[in-house]
MDAnalysis code that builds the backbone (N, CA, C; Angstrom):
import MDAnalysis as mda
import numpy as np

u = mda.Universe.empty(258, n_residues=86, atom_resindex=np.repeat(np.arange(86), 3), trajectory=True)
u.add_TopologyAttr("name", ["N", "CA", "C"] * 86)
u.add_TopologyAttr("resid", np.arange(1, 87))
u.add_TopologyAttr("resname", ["UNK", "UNK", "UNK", "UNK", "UNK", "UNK", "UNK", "UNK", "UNK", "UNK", "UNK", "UNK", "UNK", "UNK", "UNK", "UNK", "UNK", "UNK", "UNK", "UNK", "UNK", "UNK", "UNK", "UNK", "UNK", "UNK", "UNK", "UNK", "UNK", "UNK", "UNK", "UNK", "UNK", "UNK", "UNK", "UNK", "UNK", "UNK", "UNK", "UNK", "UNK", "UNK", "UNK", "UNK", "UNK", "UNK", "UNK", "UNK", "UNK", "UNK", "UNK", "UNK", "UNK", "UNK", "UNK", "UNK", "UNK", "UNK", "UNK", "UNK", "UNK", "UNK", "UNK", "UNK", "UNK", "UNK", "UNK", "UNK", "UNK", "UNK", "UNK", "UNK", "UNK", "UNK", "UNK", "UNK", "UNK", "UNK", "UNK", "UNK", "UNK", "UNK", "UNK", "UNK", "UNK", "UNK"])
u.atoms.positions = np.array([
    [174.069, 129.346, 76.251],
    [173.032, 129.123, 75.274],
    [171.652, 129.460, 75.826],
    [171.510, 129.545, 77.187],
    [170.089, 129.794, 77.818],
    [169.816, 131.259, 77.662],
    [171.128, 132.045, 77.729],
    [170.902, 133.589, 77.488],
    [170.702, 133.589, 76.167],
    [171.169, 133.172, 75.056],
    [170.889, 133.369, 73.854],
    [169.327, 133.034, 73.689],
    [168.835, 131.855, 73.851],
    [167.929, 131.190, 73.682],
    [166.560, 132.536, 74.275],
    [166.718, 132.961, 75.755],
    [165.555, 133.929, 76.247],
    [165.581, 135.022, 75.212],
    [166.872, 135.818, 74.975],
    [166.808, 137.056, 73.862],
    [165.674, 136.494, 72.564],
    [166.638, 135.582, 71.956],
    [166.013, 135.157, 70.316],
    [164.569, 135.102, 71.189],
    [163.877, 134.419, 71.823],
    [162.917, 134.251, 72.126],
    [161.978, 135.509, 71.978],
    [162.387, 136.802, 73.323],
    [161.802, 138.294, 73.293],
    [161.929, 138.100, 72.413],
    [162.878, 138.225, 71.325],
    [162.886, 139.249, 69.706],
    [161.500, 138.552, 69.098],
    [161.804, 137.195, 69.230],
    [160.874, 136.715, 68.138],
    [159.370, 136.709, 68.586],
    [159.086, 136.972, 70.002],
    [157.794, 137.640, 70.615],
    [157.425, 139.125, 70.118],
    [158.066, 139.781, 70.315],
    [158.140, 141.139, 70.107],
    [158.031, 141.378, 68.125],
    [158.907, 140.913, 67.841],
    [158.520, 140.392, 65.939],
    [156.818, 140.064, 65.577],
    [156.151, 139.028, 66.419],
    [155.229, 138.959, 66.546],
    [154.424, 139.535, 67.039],
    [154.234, 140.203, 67.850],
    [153.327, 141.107, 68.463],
    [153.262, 142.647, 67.626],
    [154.360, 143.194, 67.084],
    [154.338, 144.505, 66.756],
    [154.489, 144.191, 65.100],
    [154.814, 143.699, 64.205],
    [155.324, 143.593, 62.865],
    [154.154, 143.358, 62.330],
    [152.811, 143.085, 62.832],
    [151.771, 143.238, 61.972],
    [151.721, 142.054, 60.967],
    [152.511, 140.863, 61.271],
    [152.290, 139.912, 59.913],
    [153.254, 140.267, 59.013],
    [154.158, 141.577, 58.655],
    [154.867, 141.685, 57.790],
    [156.342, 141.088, 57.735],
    [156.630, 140.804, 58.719],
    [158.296, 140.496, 59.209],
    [157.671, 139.048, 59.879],
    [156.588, 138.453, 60.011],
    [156.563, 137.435, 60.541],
    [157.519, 135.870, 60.560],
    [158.053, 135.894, 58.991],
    [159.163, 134.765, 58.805],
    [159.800, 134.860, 59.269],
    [160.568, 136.517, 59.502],
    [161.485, 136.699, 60.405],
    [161.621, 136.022, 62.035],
    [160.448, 136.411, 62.582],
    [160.220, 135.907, 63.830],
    [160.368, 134.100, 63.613],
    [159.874, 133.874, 62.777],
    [159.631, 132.724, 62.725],
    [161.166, 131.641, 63.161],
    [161.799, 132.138, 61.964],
    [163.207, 131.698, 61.949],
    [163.883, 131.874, 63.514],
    [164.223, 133.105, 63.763],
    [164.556, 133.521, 65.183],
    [163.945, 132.800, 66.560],
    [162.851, 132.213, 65.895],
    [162.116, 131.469, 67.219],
    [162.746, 130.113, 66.595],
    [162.707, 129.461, 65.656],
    [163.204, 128.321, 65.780],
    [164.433, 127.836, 66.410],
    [165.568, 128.906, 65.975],
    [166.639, 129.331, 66.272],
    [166.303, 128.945, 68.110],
    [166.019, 130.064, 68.669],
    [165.656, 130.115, 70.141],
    [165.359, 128.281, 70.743],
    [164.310, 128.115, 70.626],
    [164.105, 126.836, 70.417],
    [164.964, 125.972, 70.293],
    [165.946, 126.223, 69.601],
    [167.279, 124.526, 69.500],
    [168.249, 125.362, 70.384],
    [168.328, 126.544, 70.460],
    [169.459, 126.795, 71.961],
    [168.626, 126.569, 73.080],
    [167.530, 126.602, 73.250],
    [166.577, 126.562, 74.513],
    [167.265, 124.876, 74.950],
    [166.941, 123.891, 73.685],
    [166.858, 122.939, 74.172],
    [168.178, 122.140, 74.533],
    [169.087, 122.692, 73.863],
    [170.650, 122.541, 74.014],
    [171.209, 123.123, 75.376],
    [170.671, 124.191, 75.648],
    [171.114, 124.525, 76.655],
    [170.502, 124.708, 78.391],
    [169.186, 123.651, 77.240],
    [168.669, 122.778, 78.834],
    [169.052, 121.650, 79.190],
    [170.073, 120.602, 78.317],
    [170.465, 119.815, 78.302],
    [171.459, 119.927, 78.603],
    [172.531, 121.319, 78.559],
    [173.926, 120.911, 78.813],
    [174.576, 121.288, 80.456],
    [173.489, 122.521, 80.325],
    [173.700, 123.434, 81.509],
    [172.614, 123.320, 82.642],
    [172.358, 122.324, 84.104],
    [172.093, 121.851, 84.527],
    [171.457, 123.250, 85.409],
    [172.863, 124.450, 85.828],
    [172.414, 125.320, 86.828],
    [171.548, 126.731, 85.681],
    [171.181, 126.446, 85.193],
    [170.797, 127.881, 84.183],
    [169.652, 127.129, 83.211],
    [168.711, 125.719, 83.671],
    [167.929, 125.356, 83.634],
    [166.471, 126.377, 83.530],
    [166.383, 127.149, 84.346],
    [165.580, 127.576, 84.441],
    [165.104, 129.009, 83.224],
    [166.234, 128.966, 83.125],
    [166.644, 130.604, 81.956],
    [166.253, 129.311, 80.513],
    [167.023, 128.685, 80.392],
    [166.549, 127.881, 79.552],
    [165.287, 127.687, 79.118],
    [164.639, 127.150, 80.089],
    [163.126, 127.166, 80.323],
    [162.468, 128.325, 79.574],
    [162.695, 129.202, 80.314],
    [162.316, 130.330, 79.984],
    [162.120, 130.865, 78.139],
    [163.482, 130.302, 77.942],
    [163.846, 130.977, 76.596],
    [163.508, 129.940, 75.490],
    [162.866, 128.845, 75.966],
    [162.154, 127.742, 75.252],
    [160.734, 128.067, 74.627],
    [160.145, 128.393, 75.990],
    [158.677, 128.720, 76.016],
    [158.320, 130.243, 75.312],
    [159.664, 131.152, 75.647],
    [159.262, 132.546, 74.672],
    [159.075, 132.115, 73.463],
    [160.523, 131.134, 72.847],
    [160.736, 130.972, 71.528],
    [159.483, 130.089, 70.942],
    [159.163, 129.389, 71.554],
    [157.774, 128.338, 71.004],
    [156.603, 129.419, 70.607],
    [156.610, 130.628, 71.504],
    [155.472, 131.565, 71.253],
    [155.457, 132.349, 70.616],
    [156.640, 132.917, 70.354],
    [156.993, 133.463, 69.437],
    [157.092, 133.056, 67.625],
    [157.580, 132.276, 67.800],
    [157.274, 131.069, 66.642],
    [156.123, 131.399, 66.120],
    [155.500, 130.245, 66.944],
    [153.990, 130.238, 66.860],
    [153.082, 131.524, 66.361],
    [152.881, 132.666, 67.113],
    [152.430, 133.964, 67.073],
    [153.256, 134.625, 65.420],
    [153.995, 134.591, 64.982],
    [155.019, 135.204, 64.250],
    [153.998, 134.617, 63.132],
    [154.240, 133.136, 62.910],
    [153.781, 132.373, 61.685],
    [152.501, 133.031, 61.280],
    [151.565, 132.382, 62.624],
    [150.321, 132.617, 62.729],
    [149.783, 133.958, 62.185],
    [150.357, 135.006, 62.385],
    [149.850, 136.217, 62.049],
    [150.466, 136.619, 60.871],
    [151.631, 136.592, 60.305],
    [152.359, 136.228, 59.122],
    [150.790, 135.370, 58.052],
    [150.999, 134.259, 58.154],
    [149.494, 133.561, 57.048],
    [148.072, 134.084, 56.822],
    [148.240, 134.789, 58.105],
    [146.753, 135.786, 58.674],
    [146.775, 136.922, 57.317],
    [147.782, 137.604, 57.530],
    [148.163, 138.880, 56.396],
    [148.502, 138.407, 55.275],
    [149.114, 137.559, 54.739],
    [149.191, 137.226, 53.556],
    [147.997, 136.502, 52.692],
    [146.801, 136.217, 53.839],
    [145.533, 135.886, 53.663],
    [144.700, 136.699, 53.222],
    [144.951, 137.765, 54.214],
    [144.088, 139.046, 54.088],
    [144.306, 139.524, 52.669],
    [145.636, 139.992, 52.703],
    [146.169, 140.481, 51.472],
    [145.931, 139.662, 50.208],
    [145.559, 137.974, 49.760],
    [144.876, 137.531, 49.192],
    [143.457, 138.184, 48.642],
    [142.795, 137.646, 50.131],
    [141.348, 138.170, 49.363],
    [141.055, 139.446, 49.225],
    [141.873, 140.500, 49.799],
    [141.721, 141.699, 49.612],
    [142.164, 141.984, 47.276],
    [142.903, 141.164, 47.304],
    [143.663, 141.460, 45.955],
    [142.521, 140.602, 45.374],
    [141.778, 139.954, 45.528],
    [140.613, 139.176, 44.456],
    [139.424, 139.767, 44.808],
    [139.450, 140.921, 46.008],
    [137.880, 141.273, 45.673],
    [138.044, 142.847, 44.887],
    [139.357, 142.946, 44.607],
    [139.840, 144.637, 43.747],
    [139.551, 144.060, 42.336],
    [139.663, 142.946, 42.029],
    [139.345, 142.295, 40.672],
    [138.014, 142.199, 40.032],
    [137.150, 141.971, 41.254],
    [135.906, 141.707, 40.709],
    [135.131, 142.947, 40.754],
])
């Protein structure tokens, strides 16, 4: 689960960093995901602790970053669509 947990993590970093806000839920999900194997499989697996670790802290940032820029663009794209109105 610690290897699963670091991947979902990259993806959902990488989702965030390059997707521009458009795929951001995506990341989002995938980091949560990351996140409950991170923490499962810091709990179960004592020697692979550290990968765990690892794949905790991607997934939290990823998360995070994904959402964040995700609300950013759908913001933008708001006031961009109410100032074409006026």
């Amino acid at each position: 689960m610690a290897v699963a947990s670091l991947v979902l993590g990259i993806i959902a970093t990488l989702i965030g960093l390059f997707s521009a806000g458009a795929l951001g839920w995506v990341g989002g999900i995938i980091g949560i995901i990351g996140i409950i194997l991170g923490a499962v499989g810091k709990k179960n697996s004592p020697e692979k602790s550290g990968m765990a670790t690892a794949g905790l802290v991607l997934s939290i940032i990823g998360t995070v970053l994904s959402l964040i820029l995700y609300i950013a663009c759908v913001a933008c794209l708001g006031a961009a669509g109410t100032a074409l109105q006026q």
